[in-house]
C-alpha positions in Angstrom: 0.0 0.0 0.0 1.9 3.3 -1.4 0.7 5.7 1.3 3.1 8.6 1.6 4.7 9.6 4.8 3.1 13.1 6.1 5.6 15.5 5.7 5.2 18.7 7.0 5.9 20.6 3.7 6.3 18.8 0.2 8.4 21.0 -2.3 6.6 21.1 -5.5 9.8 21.5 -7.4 13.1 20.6 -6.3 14.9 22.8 -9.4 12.8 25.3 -7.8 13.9 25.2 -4.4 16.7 28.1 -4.0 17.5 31.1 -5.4 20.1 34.0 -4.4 19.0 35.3 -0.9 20.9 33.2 1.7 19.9 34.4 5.3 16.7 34.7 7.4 16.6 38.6 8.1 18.2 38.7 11.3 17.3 42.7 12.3 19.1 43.9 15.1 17.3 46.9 16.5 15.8 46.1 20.1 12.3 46.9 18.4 13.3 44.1 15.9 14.0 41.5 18.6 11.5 43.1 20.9 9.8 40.5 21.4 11.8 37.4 22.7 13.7 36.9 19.4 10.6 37.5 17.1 11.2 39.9 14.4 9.1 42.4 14.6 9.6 44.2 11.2 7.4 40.8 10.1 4.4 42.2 11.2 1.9 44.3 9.4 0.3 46.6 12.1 -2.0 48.2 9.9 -3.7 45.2 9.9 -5.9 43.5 12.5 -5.0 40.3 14.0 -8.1 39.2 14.8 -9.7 39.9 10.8 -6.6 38.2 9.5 -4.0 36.6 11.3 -1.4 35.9 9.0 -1.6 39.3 7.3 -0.8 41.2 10.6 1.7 38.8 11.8 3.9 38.1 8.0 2.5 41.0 6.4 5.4 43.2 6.6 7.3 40.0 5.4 5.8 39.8 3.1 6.7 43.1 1.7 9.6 42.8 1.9 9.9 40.0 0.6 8.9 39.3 -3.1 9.3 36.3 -4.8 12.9 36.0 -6.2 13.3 35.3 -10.1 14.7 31.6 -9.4 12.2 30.9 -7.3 8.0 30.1 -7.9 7.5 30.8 -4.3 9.2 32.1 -1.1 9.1 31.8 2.6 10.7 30.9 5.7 11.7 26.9 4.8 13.2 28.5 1.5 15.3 30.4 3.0 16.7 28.3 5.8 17.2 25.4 2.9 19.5 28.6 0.9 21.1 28.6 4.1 21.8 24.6 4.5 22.8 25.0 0.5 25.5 27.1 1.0 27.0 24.5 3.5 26.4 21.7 1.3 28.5 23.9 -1.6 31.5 24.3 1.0 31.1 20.6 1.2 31.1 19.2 -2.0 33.3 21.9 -3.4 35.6 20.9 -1.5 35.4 17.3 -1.9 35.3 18.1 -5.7 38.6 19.8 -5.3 40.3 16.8 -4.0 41.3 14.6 -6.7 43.4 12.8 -4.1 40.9 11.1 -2.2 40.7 7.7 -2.1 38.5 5.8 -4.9 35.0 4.7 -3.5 35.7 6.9 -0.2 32.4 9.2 0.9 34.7 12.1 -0.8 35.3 10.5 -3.6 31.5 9.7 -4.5 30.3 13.1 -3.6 32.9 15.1 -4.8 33.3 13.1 -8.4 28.8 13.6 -8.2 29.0 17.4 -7.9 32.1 17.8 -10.4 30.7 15.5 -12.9 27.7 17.5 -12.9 29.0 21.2 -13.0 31.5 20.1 -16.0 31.0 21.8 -19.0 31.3 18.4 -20.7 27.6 17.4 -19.5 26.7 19.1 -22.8 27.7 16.4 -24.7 27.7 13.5 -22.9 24.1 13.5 -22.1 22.8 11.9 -24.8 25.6 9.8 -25.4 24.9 8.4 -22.2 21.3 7.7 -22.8 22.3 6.4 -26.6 22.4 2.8 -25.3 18.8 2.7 -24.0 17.2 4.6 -26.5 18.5 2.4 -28.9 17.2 -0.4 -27.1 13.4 1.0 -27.4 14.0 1.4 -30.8 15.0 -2.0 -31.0 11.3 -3.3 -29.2 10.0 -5.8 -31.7 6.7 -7.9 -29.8 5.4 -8.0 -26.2 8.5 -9.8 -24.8 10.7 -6.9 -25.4 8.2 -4.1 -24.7 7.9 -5.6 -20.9 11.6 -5.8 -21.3 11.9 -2.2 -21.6 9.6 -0.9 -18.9 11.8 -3.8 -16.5 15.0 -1.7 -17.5 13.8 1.6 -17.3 11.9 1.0 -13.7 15.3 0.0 -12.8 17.0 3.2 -14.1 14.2 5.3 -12.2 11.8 5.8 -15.1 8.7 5.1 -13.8 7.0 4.5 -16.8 4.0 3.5 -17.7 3.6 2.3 -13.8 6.5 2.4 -10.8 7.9 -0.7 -9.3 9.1 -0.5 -5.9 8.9 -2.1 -2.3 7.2 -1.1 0.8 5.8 -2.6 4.0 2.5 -5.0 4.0 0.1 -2.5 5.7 -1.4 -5.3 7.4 1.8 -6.7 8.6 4.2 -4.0 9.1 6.8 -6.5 10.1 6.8 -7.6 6.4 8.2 -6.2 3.0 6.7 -6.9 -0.2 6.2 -5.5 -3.8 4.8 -2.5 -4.9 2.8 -1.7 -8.5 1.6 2.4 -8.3 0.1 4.2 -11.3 2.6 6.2 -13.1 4.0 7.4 -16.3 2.1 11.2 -16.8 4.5 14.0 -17.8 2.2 16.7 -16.4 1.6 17.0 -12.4 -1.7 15.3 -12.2 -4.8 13.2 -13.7 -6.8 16.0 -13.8 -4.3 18.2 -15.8 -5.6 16.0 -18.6 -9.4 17.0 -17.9 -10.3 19.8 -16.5 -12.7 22.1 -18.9 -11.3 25.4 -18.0 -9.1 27.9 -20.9 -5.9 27.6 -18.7 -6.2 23.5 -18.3 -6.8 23.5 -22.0 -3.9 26.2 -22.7 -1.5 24.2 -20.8 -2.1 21.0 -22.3 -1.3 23.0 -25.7 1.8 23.7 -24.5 2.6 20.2 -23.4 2.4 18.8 -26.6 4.6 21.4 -28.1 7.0 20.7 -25.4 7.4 17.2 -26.2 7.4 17.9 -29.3 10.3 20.3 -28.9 12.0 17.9 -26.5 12.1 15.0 -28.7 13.0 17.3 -31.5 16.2 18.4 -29.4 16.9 14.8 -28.9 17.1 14.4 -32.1 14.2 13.6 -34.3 12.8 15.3 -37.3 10.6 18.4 -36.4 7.6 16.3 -38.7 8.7 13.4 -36.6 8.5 14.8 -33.6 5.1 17.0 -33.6 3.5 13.5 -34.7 4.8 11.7 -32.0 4.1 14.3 -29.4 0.0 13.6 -30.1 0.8 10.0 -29.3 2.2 10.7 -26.2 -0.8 12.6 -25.4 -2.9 10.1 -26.4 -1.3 7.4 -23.8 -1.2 9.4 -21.0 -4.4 10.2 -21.3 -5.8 7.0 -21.2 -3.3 6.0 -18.7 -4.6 9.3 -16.9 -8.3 8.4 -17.0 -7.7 5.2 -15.3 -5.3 6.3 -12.4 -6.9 7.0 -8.9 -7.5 10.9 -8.0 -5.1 13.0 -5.4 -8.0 12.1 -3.1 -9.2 8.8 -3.6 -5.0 7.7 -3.1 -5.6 9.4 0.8 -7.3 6.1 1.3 -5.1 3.5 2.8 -7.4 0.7 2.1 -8.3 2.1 -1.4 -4.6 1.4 -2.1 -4.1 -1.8 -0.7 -4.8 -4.9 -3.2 -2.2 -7.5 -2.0 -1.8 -10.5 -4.5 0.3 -13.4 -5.5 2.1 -13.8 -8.9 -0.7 -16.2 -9.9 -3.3 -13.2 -8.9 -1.5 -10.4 -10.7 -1.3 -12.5 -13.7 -5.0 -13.1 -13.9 -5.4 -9.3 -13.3 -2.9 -8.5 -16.2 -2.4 -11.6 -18.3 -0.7 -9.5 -21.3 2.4 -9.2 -19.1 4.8 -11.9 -17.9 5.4 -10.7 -14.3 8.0 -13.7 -13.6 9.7 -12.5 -17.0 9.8 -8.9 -15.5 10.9 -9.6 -11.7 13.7 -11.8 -13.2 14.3 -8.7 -15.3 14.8 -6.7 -12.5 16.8 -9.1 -10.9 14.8 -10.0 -8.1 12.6 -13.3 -9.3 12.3 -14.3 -6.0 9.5 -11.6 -5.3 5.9 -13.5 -4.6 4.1 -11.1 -2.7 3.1 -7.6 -4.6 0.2 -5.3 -3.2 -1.4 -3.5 -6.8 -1.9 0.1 -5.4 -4.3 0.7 -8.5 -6.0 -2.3 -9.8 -8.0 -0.2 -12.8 -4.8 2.2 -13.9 -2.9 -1.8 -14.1 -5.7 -3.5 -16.2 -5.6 -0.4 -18.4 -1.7 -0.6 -18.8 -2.8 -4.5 -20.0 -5.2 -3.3 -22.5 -2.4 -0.7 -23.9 0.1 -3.5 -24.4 -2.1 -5.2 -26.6 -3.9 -2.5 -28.4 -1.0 0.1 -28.9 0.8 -0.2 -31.9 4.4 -1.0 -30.9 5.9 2.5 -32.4 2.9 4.4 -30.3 5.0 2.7 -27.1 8.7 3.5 -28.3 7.6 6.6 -28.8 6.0 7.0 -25.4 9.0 5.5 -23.9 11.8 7.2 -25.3 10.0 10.8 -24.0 9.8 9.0 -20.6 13.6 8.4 -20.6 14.4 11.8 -21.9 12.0 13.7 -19.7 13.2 11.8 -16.4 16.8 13.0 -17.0 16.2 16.1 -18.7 18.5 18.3 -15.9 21.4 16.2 -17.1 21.1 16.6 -20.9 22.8 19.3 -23.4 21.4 22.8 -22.5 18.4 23.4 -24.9 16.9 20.6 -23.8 17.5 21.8 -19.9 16.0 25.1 -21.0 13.0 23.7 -22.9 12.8 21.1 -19.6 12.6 24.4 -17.5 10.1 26.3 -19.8 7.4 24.3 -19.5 8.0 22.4 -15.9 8.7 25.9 -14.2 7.5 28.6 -16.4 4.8 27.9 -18.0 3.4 25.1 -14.5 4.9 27.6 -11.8 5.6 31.0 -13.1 8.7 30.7 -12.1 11.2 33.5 -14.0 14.8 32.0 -14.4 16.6 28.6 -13.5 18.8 28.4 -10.9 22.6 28.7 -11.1 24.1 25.4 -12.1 25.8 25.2 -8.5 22.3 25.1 -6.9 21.2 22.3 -8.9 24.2 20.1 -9.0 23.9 20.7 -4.7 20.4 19.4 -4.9 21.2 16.6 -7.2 23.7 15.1 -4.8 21.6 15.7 -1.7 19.0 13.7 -3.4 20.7 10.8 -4.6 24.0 10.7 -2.3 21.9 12.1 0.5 23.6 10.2 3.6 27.0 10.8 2.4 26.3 14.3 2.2 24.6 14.5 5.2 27.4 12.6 7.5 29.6 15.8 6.7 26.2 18.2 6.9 25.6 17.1 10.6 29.1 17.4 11.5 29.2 21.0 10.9 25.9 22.4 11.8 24.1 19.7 14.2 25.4 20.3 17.7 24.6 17.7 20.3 22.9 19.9 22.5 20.0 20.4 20.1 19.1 16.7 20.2 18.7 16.8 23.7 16.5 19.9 23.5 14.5 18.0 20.7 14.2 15.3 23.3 12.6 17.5 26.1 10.4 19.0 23.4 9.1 16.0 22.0 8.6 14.4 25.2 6.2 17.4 26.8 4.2 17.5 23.7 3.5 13.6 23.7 2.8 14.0 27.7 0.4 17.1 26.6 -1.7 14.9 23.9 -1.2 12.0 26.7 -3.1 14.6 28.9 -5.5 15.3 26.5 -6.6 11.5 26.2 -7.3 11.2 29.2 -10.2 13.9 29.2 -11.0 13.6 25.2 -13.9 12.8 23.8 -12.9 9.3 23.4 -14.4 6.2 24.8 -12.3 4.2 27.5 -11.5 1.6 25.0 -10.8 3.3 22.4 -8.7 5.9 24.3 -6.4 2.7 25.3 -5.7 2.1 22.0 -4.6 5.6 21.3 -2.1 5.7 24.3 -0.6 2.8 23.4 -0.2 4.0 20.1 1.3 7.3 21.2 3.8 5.6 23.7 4.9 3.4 20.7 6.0 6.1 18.8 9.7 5.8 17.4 11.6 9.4 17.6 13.9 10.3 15.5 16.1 13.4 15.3 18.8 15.2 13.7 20.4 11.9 11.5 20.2 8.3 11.7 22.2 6.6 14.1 23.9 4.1 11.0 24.5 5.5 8.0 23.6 4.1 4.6 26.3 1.9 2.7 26.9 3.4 -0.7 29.8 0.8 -1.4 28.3 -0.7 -4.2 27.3 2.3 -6.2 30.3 3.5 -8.6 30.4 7.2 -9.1 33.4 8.8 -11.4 33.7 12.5 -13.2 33.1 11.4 -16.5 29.4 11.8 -17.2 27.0 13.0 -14.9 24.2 11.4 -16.8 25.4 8.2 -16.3 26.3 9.0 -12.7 22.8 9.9 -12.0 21.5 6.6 -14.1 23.8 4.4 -11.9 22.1 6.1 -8.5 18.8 5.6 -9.6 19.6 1.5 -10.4 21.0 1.5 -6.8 18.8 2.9 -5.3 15.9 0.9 -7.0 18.2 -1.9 -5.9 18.6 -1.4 -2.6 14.8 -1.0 -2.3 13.9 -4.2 -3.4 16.7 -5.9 -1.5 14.5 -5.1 1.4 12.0 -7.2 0.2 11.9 -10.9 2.4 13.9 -8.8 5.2 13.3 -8.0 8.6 12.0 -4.4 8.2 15.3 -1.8 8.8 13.2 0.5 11.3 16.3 2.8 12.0 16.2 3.5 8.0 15.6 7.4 7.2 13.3 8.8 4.5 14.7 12.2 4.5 18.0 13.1 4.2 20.2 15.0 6.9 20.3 18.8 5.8 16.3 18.9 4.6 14.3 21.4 5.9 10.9 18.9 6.7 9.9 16.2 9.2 7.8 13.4 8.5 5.2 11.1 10.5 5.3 7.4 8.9 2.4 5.4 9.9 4.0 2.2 9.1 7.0 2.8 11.1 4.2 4.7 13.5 7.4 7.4 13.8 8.0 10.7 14.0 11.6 12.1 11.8 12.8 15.7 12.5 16.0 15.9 9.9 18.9 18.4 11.3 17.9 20.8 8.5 14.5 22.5 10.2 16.1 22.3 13.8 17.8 25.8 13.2 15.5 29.6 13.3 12.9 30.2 12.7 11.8 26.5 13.4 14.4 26.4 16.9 16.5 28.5 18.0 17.8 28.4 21.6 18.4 31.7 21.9 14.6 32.4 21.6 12.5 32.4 24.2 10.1 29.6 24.9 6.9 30.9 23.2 8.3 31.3 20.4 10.1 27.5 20.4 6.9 26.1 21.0 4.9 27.9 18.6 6.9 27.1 16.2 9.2 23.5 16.4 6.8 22.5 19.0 4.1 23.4 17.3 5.9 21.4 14.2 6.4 18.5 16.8 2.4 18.2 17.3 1.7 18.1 13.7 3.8 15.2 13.2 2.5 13.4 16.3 -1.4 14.4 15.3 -0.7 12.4 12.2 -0.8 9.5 14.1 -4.4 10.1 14.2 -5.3 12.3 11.4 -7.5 10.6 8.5 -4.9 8.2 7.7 -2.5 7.8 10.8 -5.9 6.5 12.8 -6.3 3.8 10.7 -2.9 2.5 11.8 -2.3 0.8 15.3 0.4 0.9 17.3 2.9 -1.5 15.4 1.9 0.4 11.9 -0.8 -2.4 10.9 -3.8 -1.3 8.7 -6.4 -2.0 11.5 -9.5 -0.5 12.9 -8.8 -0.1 16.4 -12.0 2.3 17.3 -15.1 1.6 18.4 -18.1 2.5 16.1 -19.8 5.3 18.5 -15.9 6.9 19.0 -15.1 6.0 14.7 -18.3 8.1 13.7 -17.4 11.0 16.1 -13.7 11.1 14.6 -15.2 11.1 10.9 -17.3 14.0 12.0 -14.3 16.3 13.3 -13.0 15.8 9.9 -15.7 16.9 7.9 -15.8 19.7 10.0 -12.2 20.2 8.9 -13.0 19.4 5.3 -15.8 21.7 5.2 -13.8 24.9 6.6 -11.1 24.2 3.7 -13.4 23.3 1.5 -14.9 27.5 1.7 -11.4 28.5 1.3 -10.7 30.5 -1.9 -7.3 31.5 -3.4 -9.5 33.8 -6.8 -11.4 31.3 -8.7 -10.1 28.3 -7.2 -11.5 26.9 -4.3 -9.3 24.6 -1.4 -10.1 21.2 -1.8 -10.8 20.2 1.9 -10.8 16.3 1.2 -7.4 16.9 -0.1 -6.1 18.6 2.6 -7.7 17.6 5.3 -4.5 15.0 6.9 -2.8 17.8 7.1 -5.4 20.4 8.4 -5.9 17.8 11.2 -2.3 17.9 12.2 -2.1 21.3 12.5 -4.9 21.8 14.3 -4.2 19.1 16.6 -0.4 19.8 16.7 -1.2 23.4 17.9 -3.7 22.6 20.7 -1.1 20.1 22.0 1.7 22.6 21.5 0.2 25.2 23.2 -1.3 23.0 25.9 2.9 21.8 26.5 3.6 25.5 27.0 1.1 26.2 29.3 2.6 23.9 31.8 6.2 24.5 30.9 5.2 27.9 32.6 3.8 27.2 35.5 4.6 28.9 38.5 6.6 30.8 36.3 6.2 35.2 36.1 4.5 35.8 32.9 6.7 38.5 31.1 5.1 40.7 28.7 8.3 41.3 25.9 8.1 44.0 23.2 4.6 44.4 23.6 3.4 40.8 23.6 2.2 38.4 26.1 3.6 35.3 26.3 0.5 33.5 24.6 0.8 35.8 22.2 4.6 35.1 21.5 3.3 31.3 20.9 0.8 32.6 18.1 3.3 34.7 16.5 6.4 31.8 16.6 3.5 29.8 14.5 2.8 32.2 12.1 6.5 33.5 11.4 7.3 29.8 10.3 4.7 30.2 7.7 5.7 33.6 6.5 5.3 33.3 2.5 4.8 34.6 -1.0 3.8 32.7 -4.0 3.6 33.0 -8.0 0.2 32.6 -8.9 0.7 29.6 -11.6 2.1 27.9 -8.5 -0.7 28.3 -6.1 -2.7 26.7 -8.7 -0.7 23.9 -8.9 -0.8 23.6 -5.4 -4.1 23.8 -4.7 -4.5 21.1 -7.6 -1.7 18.6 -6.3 -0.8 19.2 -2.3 -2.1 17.9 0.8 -0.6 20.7 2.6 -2.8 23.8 2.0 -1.2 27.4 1.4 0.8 29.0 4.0 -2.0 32.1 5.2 -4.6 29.0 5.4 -2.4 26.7 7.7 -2.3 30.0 9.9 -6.1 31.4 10.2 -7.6 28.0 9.4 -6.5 26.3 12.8 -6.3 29.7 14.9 -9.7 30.4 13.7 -11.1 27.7 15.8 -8.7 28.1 19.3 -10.5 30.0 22.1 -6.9 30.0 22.9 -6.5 32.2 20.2 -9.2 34.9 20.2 -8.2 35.0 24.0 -4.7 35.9 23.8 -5.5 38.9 20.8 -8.8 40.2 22.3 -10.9 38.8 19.8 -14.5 39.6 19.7 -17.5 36.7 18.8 -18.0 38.3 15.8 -14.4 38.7 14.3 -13.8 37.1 11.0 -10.3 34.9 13.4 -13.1 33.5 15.5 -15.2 30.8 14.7 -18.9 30.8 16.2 -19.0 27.6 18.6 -21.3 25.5 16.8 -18.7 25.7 13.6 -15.9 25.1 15.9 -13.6 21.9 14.6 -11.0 20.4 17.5 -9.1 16.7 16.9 -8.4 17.1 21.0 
């Protein structure tokens, strides 16, 4: 069952993720830091906080703060991961600067990564690397060598026309098996190919063109090419009208068909799955859960109805699109036109240095981040993290006992929430890279070669004892994750710096904000997809009816508060985000609630004007601080579980009494909710 971890913030683009500002303002004037370390130049005191929250508390951010040219939007995690880059460029530039280190050494593989792919070279090796493969597709002749080609491209990381990976059985977390998901679109979404609306219907005209122009650029005819590029529209649109909407995949059991090779081959007959496993070197798979049933019996159809030049077609665009940063220039630029531009609004690509950082972060990300941690994760902060994460699960412990949930039901919970794994800063054994061979010479093949291991090394885990100390995130990102199967809780080094933590702050701030941060991750334990895990990560109902249909109604009272969100004609979609509106909302009640008695007994200062309830309020909002291209908050909207950065403010503090308390709200300010449309998860 593919069901993502719950991150806290999902970057929509990771070529998009930086751009030349490097530093978090860091004002210096005493009314600056008047307030316990919050910046108050952020604030917008024209505005009111109790009509609009995040205005009055980011708005002078804001401001200040336009969306760079390199980037399609801007905020806070931006600009702490700027900051992480520039540590990961001392990093690898140095490593790339020793030509002495020894071969298959952690130098070595990072430093030949980043040199291979800032070389000047990579403008003509990029194609000559993929030469081999394409040649392959053009040699696909009947079935046997069409399943032969999606084997080798799944194991080069083109996940086309589905994805093969590994992940645990959802009813039996202790065990790994295979994984089929839908796949194999070149726009964001299914809906990208449907929706009735001019700019839907403008950007699908420009996708054509731009595979069109890409396979042009790769080097067919421009006839050849404009053909082809309708064919490809064709597929994925068919393979889009039977994949399973952004919403419908929320549901863990929607996404769980475990079968046996005799089952999946009844399901789709057209392909020899023993043929392919062996192709991927791993025959001994048995055991593979079919995330999609419908999008994999409409792959079937397509292997018997397409014409065999429809698929090489198909599959040579797939190849070229999934390692389009690495090839010759035009076909980067043309890459970047459409994917950033024309999806995102963004204005102009990042300098090469940025993206060659990112690249090795996300394939070499351990070895990187052994050297990250060494520089910028003191030990001290893990032992803060600690104290942290241990109020906030004794507040929602707290909470339990005195919730609106039944004494059975509320057993279950606590054990679930004293199960929880923590993890923080990096992982206590790093990965072993040994077998992955990295040299200077072509940085398309060097990122070809990281995608085989790493689609090795994921279904070597397969028949395994489940590695539960295993990291999904690397070191330096700026995120944190809750992983229901693992029933875990990840806070990478990267976010554990200002505005997120920063021991220099005080308190209300820290747990407005990476408190705050802790009790998002910990409410996913229990969101609309965390509850339907137990305490050992099973798929299992564990409620009782009466407490069940009482949960399902604080979420459509999530669901329908998002749902009247509007960002101009587009309207939040409140099933989409409603995990993740749960989370927050929980994760501040418990946050604040940890506060609260971390202060007791304790004088309540009033610093640069605000009350320390107040401070709390303001360390959540500052983390949110944020400004965004249009093109991309459509996409966003379209595509994230996470809603937009003013919503995850005023949404949740809309509905604390907490809240209107601390500001002076009145009952009939737009930041409080009336009582009978008042959502709580706790």
């Amino acid at each position: 069952m593919m069901i993502s971890t719950c991150a806290l913030l999902i970057s929509t683009s990771a070529l998009a993720a930086s751009n030349g500002q490097s530093a978090i303002s860091n004002a210096s004037s005493e009314t600056a830091k008047g307030a316990g370390g919050y910046d108050k130049s952020q604030l917008d005191q024209s505005a009111n906080a109790c009509t609009d929250f995040y205005q009055y508390a980011t708005g002078g951010w804001q401001k200040r703060n336009p969306v760079p040219p390199a980037y399609s939007r801007w905020g806070r995690f931006q600009m702490l991961n700027e900051q992480n880059r520039d540590v990961l460029r001392s990093i690898l530039e140095s490593a790339a600067a020793n030509r002495s280190a020894s071969k298959g050494s952690s130098e070595q593989k990072i430093g030949d990564f980043y040199a291979s792919c800032m070389r000047e070279s990579v403008e003509g090796a990029g194609l000559i690397a993929l030469s081999d493969e394409l040649a392959r597709i053009e040699r696909i002749t009947d079935r046997a060598t069409l399943q032969s080609a999606f084997a080798r491209l799944n194991a080069a990381g083109v996940n086309a026309p589905f994805q093969f990976r590994s992940e645990q059985d959802a009813k039996n977390s202790s065990e790994v098996i295979g994984s089929l998901i839908q796949n194999g679109l070149g726009m964001p979404d299914r809906d990208y190919y449907f929706n009735d609306d001019d700019r839907s219907k403008t950007i699908r005209a420009a996708y054509v063109k731009h595979v069109a122009r890409m396979l042009e650029l790769a080097g067919w005819k421009a006839s050849r090419a404009a053909v082809a590029a309708k064919t490809i529209m064709q597929i994925e649109t068919k393979l889009a009208g039977a994949s399973m909407t952004t919403v419908e995949r929320r549901d863990p059991s929607a996404v769980y068909n475990r079968v046996d090779l005799d089952k999946l081959a009844s399901m789709s007959p057209s392909v020899s799955w023993k043929d392919y496993l062996r192709s991927v070197g791993h025959p001994e798979i048995m055991a593979i859960n079919v995330n999609q049933p419908l999008f994999l019996r409409e792959v079937d159809r397509l292997v018997t109805t397409l014409p065999l030049n429809d698929w090489k077609a198909y599959l040579r665009w797939q190849l070229i699109k999934s390692t389009a940063t690495a090839l010759p220039a035009a076909l980067v630029e043309e890459n970047f036109n459409f994917n950033e531009r024309t999806l995102r609004g963004t204005k102009e690509m990042l300098p090469r240095w940025k993206q060659c950082v990112i690249s090795t972060d996300d394939n070499l990300g351990e070895l990187v981040g052994e050297l990250y941690v060494k520089k910028k994760f003191p030990a001290e902060s893990k032992v803060r993290m600690l104290e942290l994460i241990a109020n906030l699960v004794e507040a929602l412990r707290s909470n339990l006992t005195t919730s609106w949930m039944g004494d059975e039901t509320r057993k279950q919970a606590t054990t679930k929430l004293e199960a929880f794994a923590r993890k923080i800063g990096y992982p206590d054994s790093w990965r072993d890279y040994s077998s992955l061979p990295i040299d200077r010479k072509s940085y398309a093949q060097n990122l070809l070669k990281a995608r085989r291991f790493e689609f090795d090394r994921t279904l070597s885990k397969i028949g395994r004892e489940v590695d539960r100390g295993e990291w999904q995130m690397s070191p330096p990102t700026v995120n944190a994750y809750y992983d229901p199967s693992l029933n875990e809780i990840v806070f990478p080094a990267g976010i554990l710096q200002p505005p997120f933590f920063d021991p220099n702050a005080d308190d209300a701030l820290n747990y407005g904000g990476i408190g705050a941060v802790i009790g998002h991750e910990v409410s996913h334990g229990f969101d609309d997809q965390g509850s339907q895990f137990d305490a050992k990560g099973n798929m299992t109902n564990w409620w009782t009816e009466a407490d069940l249909s009482n949960f399902k109604s604080r979420a459509e009272c999530v669901i329908n508060q998002f749902d009247a969100f509007k960002v101009g004609d587009l309207k939040v979609n409140g099933k989409l985000v409603v995990g993740e509106s749960l989370a927050d909302l929980g994760g501040l009640a418990i946050a604040y609630e940890a506060y609260q008695k971390s202060i007791e007994g304790k004088p309540k200062a009033t610093i640069g004007g605000f009350t320390p309830e107040q401070r709390f309020f303001l360390g959540w909002a500052q983390v949110w601080a944020m400004n965004a291209r249009p093109e991309a908050e459509r996409l966003l909207i379209a595509t994230d579980p996470h809603p937009l950065a003013r919503f995850r403010v005023n949404g949740p503090l809309s509905n604390l009494p907490a809240f209107s308390s601390a500001f002076g709200c009145k009952a009939n300010d737009a930041m409080v909710r009336p009582e009978t449309d008042r959502c709580g998860l706790w």
